[in-house]
N, C-alpha and C positions, 0 to 999 in steps of 0.2 A: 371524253368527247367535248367539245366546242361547239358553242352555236353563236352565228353574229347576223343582225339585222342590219338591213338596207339603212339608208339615211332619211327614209322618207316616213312622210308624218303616219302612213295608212302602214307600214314597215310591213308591204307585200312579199316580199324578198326575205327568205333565211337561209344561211350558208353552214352546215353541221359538217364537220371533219373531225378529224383525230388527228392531233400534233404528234410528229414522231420526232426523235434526237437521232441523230447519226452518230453509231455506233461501229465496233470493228469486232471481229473475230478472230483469234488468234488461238497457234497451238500452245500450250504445258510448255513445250520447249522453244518454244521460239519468245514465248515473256516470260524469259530467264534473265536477270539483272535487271528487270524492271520491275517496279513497284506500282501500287494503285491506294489512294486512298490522303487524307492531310499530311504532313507533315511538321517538324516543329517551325518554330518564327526564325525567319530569316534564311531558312536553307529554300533552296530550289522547290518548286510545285511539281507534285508527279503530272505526266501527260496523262493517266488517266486517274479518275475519283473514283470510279467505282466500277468491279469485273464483276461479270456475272461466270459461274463455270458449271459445265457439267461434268461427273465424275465420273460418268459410264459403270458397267458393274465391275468391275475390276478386273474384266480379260486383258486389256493395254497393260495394266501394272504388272503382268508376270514378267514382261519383258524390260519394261522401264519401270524399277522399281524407285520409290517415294517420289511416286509424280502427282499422287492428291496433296501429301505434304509440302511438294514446291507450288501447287494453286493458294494452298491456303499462304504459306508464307508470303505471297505476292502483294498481301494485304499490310498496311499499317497498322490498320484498327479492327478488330473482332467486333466495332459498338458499343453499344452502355449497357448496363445491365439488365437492362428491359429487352434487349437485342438491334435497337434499332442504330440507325448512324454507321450501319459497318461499310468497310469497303469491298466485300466480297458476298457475294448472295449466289445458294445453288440453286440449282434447277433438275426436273428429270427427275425420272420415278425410283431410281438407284440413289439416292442421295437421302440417306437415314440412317440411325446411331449405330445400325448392322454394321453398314458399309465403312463408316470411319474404324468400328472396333474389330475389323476384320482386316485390315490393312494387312499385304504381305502372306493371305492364306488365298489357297485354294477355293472357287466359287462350292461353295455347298459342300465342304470337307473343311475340317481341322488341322489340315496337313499345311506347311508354310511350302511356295513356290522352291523352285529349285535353287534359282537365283539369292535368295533369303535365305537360304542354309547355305550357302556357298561364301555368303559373305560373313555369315558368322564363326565359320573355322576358319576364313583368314584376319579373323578378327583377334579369334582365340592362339591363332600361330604367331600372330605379332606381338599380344600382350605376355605371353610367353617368354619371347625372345628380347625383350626391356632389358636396357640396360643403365645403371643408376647413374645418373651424373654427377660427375667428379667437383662440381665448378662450386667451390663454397659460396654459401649465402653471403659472404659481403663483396665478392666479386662478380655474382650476379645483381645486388644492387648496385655495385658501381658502374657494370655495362649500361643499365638497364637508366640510369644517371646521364651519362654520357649519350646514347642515344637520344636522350628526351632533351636533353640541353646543346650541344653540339649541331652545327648548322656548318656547312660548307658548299664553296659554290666552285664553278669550274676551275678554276688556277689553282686552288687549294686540292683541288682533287688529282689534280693534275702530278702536283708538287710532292703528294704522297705517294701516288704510282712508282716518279719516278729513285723516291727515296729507297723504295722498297725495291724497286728492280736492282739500283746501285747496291744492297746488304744483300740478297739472295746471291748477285755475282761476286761479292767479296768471299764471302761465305762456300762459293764452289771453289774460288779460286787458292783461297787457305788449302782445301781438299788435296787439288793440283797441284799445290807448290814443291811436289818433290824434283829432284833432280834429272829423274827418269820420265821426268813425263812429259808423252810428245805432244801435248798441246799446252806446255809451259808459257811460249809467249801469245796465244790466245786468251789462256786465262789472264796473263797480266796485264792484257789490253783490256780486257770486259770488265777490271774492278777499278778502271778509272774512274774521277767521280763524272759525273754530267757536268754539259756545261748550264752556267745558268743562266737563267733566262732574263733578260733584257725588256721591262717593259716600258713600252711610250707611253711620257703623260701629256697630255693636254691640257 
């Protein structure tokens, strides 16, 4: 609460209110890719500092599952270790160390949603079905090299395209090159090279 006085010397006059900030409401899913809370120096400021959420008792999450964990991820900062400074703060009578450590269960049973076992035997059907990669460790440092150093802009990209179109048609047209084959002078037209390109300087 606020209280301000008149300007007058007898200060007859007192004005008491409550300052309010304009705030917004939004759903779980619709502050998806958005963040709340500082960030480091020199990148962009989140649009918001601080969400407030409630996490309802967990009838929503049977059907949308890890949507208290996308509230909380929303945040940059948990706070200090005293708790204070965070960017996220709940609210509502459902919001207590039950509700975080029940995530994924049934209200008042031990049993995990349908949805929550369903994800975890396609989880266990994929790690199953793994398969080892072949690519030896210094050819994935050299990819991984090459990505990080290698830069190209449109001409260059251009230019690869077209080099690779020209050896995929050489390449069919070796295939084709027999005597019997009725798309003989087809193929030998497609393994011409390109022509090149001409550019104007200024």
């Amino acid at each position: 609460m606020a209280e301000y006085f008149c300007t007058r010397q007898c200060g007859c006059c007192k004005r008491t209110f409550l300052p309010l900030c304009l705030a917004y409401a939004r759903t779980i899913h619709k502050f998806q890719g958005l963040t709340a809370g500082p960030v480091d120096e020199g990148k962009v400021k989140n649009m918001f500092e601080v969400i407030v959420c409630d996490p309802d008792d967990g009838m929503f999450e049977r059907s949308a599952l890890g949507i208290l964990y996308t509230a909380v991820s929303r945040a940059t900062t948990l706070g200090d270790a005293d708790g204070k400074n965070s960017a996220i703060y709940f609210m509502g009578q459902h919001m207590n160390e039950r509700r975080v450590r029940r995530i994924g269960k049934k209200k008042d049973s031990m049993n995990d949603y349908k949805r929550v076992i369903e994800r975890r035997e396609w989880v266990q059907f994929l790690s199953q079905r793994k398969r080892k990669c072949r690519i030896r460790k210094r050819r994935k440092e050299h990819v991984l090299h090459w990505a990080d150093t290698s830069k190209f802009n449109f001409h260059h990209l251009s230019d690869r395209i077209e080099k690779y179109i020209y050896q995929q048609r050489a390449f069919s047209g070796r295939q084709c090159g027999e005597k019997e084959c009725p798309n003989k002078r087809q193929c030998q037209v497609s393994i011409q090279k390109p022509p090149k390109k001409v550019r104007a300087s200024v």
